[in-house]
N, C-alpha and C positions, 0 to 999 in steps of 0.2 A: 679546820676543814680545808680551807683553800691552801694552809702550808704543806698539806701531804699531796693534795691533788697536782700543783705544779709539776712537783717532778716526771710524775705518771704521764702527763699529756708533752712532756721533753724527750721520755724513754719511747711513746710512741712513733713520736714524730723523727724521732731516731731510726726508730724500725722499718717505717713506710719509706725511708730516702735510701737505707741498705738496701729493701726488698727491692725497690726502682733500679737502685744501679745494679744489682744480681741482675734483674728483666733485662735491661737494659744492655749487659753483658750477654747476656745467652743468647739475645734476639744479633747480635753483632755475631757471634760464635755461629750463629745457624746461618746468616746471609753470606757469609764468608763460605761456607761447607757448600753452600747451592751455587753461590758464581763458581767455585771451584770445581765442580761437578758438570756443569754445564760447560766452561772450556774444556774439562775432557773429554766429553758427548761430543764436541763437538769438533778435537784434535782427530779421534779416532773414527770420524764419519766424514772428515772432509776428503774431497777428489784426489787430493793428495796422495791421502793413504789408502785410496781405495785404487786408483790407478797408475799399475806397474808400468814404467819406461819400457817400450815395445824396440828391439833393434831392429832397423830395416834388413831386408834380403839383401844379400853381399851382390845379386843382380840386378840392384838398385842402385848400386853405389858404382862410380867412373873409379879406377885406380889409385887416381890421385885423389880421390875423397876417402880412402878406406884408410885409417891410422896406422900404422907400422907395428906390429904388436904380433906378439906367438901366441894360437890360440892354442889352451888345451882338451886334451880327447873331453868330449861330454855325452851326459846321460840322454834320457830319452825327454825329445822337447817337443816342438809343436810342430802341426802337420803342416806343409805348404802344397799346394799345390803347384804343379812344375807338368810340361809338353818332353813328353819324352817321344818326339818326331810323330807316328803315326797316332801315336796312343797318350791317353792324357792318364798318368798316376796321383797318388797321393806319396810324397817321401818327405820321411820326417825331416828335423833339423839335425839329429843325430846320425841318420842318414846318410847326411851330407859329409858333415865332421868324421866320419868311419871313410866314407869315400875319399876323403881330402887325407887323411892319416896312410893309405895305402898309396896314392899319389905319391905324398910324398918318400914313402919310403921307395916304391919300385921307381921313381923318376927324376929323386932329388936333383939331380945333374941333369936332366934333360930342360930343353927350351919351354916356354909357356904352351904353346901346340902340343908338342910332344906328352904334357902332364895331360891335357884335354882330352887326347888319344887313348892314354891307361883310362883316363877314369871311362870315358866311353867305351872299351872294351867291357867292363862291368856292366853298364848300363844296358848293353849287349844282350848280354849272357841273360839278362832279366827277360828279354822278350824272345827268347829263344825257348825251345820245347824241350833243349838239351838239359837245362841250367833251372834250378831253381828261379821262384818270380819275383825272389827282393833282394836289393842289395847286400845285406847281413846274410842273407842266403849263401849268394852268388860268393862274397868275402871267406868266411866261414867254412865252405867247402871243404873239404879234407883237400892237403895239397894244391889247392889250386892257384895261393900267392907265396912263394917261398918267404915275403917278410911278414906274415902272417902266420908261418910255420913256425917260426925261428920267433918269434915277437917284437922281431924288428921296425913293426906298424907302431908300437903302439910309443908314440914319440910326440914331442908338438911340433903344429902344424903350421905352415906358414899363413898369411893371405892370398896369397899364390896360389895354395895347394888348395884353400877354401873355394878361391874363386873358379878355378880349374874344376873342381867337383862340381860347383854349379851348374856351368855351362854344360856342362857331360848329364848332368841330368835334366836338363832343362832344353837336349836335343842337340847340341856341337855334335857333330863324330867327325872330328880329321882322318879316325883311321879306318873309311869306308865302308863302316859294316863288319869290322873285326870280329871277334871272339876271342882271339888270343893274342898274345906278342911275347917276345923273346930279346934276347941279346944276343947275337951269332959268335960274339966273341967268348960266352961263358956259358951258351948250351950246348951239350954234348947230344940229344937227342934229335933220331932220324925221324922221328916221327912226326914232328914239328913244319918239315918241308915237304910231306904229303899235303899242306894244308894249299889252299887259294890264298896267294900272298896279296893284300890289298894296296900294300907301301910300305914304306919305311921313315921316320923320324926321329934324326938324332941315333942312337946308339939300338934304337926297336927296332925289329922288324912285325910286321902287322901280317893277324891271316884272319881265312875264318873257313 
């Protein structure tokens, strides 16, 4: 009796030390899946990745704090608000970037003022009863910017030209209340000096 019983209670005790290390395994296999789980709960919930780097307004920033870089045209971003002298608007970041692309196309060659002056002309036109009331409006226009005609706008832009649309929106007007400007060396139209001339800058002359 007892030479068959041995073996049976060896093949047991066999079985219960496999089934232990199987447990044993699985319970390692499942601790492993749940720390694993819980770092990524908690990758994809940290401030990290929940909050997006915010760039400052280019009217925050002095000259020499602004990086040297070509910005390109952009889509439609976020609203700022900006004193456009009597009146307070909302004008996007895009905006701004559409303003700063006409800049620079109508003024590449002109002085810092001188870019301030175009974009304020625009800015102009917005609170005038003549001109549509926004920017993209005022741009847009049929004929009313020949590098906008031609697609000469749509170029990168400098920091220059960014900052210069700032200010212009944000209430600068060097060129007194304009509505329009010209270059008298390459416009042929009479109807330009029926206008109230308010000055002149660099290669513009200013009316309104």
């Amino acid at each position: 009796m007892y030479k068959w019983q041995l073996p049976e209670r060896l093949k047991l005790k066999k079985k219960t030390n496999i089934d232990l290390s199987l447990y044993v395994l699985l319970f390692l296999i499942f601790l492993s899946l749940n720390l694993w789980a819980v770092e990524l709960f908690e990758n994809l919930n940290s401030p990290a990745q929940k909050e997006l780097p915010v760039s400052p307004l280019l009217s925050e920033l002095g000259p020499e704090e602004q990086p040297e870089q070509e910005v390109r045209p952009a889509g439609a971003g976020e609203g700022v608000s900006v004193s456009r002298g009597d009146d307070v608007g909302v004008t996007s970041r895009s905006d701004v970037v559409l303003l700063a692309q006409v800049i620079e196309a109508e003024a590449s060659g002109e002085s810092y003022s001188g870019k301030v002056a175009v974009g304020a002309v625009v800015v102009n036109r917005t609170k005038s009863p003549d001109f549509p009331k926004t920017i993209p409006g005022v741009i847009y226009e049929r004929d009313a910017f020949e590098s906008v005609s031609n697609g000469h706008y749509l170029q990168p832009v400098t920091n220059e030209a960014l900052q210069a649309a700032t200010e212009a929106v944000s209430g600068a007007d060097p060129a007194g209340g304009a509505l329009y400007f010209w270059n008298p060396t390459k416009s042929s139209s009479e109807w330009v000096y029926t206008r109230q001339i308010t000055g002149r800058i660099g290669n513009h002359v200013f009316a309104r």
